[in-house]
N, C-alpha and C positions, 0 to 999 in steps of 0.2 A: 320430844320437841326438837326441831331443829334450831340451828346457829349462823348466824355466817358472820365472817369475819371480817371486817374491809384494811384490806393490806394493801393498796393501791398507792396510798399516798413515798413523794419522795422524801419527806423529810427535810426544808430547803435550813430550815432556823437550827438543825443539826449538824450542818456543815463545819470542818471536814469530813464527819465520820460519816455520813451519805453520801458524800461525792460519788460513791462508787459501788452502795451499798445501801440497800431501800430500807427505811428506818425500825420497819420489823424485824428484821435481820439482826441487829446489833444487840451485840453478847451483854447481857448483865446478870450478874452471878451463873458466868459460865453458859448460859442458854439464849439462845436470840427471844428479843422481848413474845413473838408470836407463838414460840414453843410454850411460855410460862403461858399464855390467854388459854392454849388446847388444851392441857394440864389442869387448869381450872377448870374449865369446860368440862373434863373427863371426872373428875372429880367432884361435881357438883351431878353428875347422873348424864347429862346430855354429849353424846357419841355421832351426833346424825350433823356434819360439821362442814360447810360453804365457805371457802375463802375466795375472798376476789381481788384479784391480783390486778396491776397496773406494770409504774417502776421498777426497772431489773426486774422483771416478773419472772426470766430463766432462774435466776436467782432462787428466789423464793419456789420455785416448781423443784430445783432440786432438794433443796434443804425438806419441804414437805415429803419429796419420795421417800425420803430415810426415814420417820417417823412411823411407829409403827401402830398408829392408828391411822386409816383411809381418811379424806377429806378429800372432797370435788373442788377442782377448779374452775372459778371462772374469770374471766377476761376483760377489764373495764379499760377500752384501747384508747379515751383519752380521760384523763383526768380532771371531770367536770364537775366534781362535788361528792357528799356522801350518800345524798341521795341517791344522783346519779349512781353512787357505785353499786346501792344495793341494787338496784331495779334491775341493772346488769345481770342481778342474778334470782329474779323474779320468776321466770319460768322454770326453774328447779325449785321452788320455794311452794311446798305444801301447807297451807295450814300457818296459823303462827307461828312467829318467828323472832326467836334473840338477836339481836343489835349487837357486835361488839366492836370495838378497836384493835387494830392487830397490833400498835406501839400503843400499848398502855398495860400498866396489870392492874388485873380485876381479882379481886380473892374468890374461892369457893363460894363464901358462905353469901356473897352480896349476890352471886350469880342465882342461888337457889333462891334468895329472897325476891328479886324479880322476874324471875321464873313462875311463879306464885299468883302474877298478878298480871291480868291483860292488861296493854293501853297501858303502859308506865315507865317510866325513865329513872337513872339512877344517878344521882347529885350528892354533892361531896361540901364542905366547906375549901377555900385555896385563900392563901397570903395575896396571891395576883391573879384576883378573877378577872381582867382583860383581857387576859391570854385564852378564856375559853367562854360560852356559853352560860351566861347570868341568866340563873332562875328563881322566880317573884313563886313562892307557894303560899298558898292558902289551904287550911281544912285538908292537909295531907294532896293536897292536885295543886300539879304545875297553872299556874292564871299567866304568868307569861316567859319567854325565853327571848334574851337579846344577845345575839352571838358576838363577843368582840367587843362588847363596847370601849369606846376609848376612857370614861369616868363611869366607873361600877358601883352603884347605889351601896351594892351586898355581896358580901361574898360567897353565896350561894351560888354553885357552877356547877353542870352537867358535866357528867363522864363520859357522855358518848358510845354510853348506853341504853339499849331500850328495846321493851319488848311489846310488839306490836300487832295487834288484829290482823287476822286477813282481809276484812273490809280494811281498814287505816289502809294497808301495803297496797291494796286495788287500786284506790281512788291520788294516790300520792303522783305528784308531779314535780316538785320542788328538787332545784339541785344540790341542798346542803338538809341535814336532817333537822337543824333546828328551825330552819323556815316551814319544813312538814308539818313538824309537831306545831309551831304560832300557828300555822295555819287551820291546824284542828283543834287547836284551842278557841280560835274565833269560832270555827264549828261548832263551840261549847261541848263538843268532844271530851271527856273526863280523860287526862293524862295523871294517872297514881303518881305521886314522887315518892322514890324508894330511898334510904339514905345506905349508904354503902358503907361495908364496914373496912376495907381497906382497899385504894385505890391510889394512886398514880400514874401520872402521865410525866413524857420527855419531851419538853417545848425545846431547850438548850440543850445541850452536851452537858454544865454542869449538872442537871437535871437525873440524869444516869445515876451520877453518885446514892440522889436519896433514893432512888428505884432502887438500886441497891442492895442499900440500906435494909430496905424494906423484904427483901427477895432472902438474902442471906442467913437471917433465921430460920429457914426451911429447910436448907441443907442436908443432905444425909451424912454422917460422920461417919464417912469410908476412907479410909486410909491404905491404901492400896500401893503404894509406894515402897521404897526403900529407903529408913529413917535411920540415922544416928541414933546411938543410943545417949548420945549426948544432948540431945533433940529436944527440947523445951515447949509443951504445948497447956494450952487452959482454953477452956470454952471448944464450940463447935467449931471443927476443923476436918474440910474433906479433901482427901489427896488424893491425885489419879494413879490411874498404874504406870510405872515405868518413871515415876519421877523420882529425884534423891533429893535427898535433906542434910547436908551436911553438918557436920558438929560445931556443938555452940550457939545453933538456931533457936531463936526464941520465936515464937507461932502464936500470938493473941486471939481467938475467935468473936466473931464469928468470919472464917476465914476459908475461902476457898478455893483449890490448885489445879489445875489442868494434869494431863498424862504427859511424860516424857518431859518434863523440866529437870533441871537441875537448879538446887537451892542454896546458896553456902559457899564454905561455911562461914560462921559468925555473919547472918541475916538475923536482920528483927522486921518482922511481918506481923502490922498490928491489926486492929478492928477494922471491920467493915472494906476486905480488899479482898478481889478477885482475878487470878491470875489465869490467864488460858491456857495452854500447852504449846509445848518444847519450849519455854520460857525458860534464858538461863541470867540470873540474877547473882551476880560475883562479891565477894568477899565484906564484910564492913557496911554493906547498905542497909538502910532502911525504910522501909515502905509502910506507907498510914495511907488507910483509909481510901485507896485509890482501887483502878481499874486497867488491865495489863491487860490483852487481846494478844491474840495468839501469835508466837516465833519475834518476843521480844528478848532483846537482852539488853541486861542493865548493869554497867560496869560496877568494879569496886568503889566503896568509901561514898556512895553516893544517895540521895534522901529524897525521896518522892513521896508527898503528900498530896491528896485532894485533888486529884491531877486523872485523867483519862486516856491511855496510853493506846494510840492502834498499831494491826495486825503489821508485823515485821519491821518495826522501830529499832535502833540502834545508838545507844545512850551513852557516850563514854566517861571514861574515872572522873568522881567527883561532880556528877552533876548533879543541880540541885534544884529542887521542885518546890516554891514554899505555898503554902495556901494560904492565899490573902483575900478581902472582899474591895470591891472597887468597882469601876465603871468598862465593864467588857465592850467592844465593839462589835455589835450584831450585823442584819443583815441589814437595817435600815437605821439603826438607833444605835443609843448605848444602854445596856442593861446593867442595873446593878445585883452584882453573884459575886460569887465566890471560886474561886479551883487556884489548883497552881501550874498547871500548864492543860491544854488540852491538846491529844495529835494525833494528825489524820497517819493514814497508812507511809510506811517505808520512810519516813526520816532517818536523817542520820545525826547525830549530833557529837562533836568532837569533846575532847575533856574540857571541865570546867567551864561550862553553859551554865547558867544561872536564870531559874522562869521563874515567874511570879503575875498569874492573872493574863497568863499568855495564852493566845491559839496561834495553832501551829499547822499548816495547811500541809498537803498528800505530796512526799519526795521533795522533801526540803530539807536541805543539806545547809549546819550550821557551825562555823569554823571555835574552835578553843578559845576558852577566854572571851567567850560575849554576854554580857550581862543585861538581860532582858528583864529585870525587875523594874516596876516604878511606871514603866510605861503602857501597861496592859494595849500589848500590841497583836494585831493579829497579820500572821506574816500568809500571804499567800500562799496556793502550791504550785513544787515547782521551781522555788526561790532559794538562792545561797545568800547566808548571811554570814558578813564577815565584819 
């Protein structure tokens, strides 16, 4: 059976971390979201794999070449819908055909379940079904799908999944998938609903965290590094090569470390935190629960919780990350989440910053001594703050 993937999209409600960076791309436990969907994919038996690229597309064409399973690309030169993206890739497209999302994870076991079954989609329950595609089932079949609604009956929500006839894929015209699928529903069309057994998507950047979450018990426990032997570790814990652990490190799992960092010593590194490589995290700090993207460093004496860290950030002594819930400012609104700071690429931050419920925009330089709590601010990029 073939796959395809639709990677096209920019990711805009992800911003910082897509400014610069197409939202399949973004590391969570160590891996960009579109590596875990292949992984899945290979792992549920299906190897015959369509990605169809948009956004930073160079991007994502390199990150695929290293991979060492094949996948064809294709090209979806404006970004008109999911519909649109698949049709893109319509003439490589033999026979039925899997539906996936390249920013979302899909587990194995959901993928083989609607694998199984022609004409069907895979729905999930969600706390905020607005944020996606609200599905009415009956007798095991979708009766209706309403993308987006602003007040959601149920919280029954499609994953943006689905696996589809080759008549369905012939006769389709619609620019988003779930006006395909209404519309073959008014064809009294039978759409199966499959319920999936582990799934999540990243509407927000806090959003990452529970991806996470979820990704991090999978782990391999390689330890590949150079550990103290004063080194403190329990639960799942994987460390790259080339990285140190210095003494008096306490390691909580499930927990996992990129290549070439340095750790220590006296670090405490608790559950559910992902660090990427050449990461050097100094003396006295402690790290919950967060996410650390590659060539960051994080001074001494300093506490990062709940917080989303990007590639090449620079944190000085004593700064402090609290995770609080409150009213974020989005792209159009305020959202109510939770994190303690989120940040785009290359900041720099002087000693003794203090975030709490902050975002923090790409090459923003913030002077010692500024206390960003209280005001769940989102600072541009590009911006000094003093």
């Amino acid at each position: 059976m073939q796959a395809v993937i639709l990677a096209a999209g920019e990711g805009v409600r992800l911003r910082p971390l897509t400014q610069n960076k197409p939202k399949a791309l973004i590391p969570v436990a160590n891996k960009p979201i579109i590596e875990h969907t292949i992984l899945s994919l290979l792992e549920a038996g299906i190897r015959d794999i369509i990605v169809v690229i948009g956004y930073r597309k160079e991007q994502v064409m390199r990150h695929l070449a290293h991979l060492s399973v094949p996948v064809m690309i294709v090209r979806q030169t404006e970004q008109l819908g999911t519909a649109h993206a698949l049709l893109c890739a319509r003439d490589r497209i033999a026979g039925d055909v899997l539906v996936l999302p390249g920013d979302n994870y899909i587990d194995p076991d959901s993928i083989r379940d609607i694998a199984r079954i022609k004409n069907s989609l895979l729905y999930t329950t969600h706390r905020q079904p607005s944020n996606f595609g609200v599905v009415t089932i009956e007798d095991d079949a979708v009766s209706s799908i309403t993308e987006k609604p602003v007040l959601a009956s149920r919280m029954t929500v499609s994953c943006g999944v689905y696996h589809l006839g080759s008549e369905l894929l012939a006769r389709m015209t619609a620019q988003s998938l779930s006006e395909a699928i209404d519309e073959e529903i008014r064809r009294d069309t039978r759409i199966a609903a499959v319920k999936a057994h582990s799934w999540q998507d990243a509407i927000y950047p806090w959003d990452l965290l529970v991806m996470n979450d979820r990704l991090l018990p999978f782990i391999s426990q390689e330890k590949s590094g150079i550990i103290s032997s004063s080194v403190i570790m329990q639960g799942k814990v994987s460390i790259g090569s080339g990285t140190k652990i210095g003494p008096g490190t306490v390691i909580t799992g499930p927990v996992i470390i990129g290549e070439d960092c340095t750790i220590g010593p006296h670090v405490v590194i608790e559950p559910g935190t992902s660090i990427g490589s050449r990461v050097k995290i100094e003396p006295f700090t402690v790290i919950r629960r967060s996410i650390l993207m590659d060539d960051v460093v994080i001074a001494s004496h300093s506490s990062i919780s709940g917080s989303v860290i990007g590639e090449g950030c620079t944190l000085g002594e004593y700064t402090s990350a609290i995770y609080a819930r409150g009213f974020i400012p989005s792209e159009d609104s305020a959202i109510r989440a939770g994190c303690g700071v989120i940040m785009g690429n290359g900041v720099f931050c002087k000693p003794s910053v203090m975030f709490e419920n902050t975002i923090v925009g790409n090459e923003v330089t913030i002077e010692g001594r500024t206390d960003l709590r209280f005001s769940c601010t989102r600072i541009p990029d590009k911006t000094r703050v003093i």
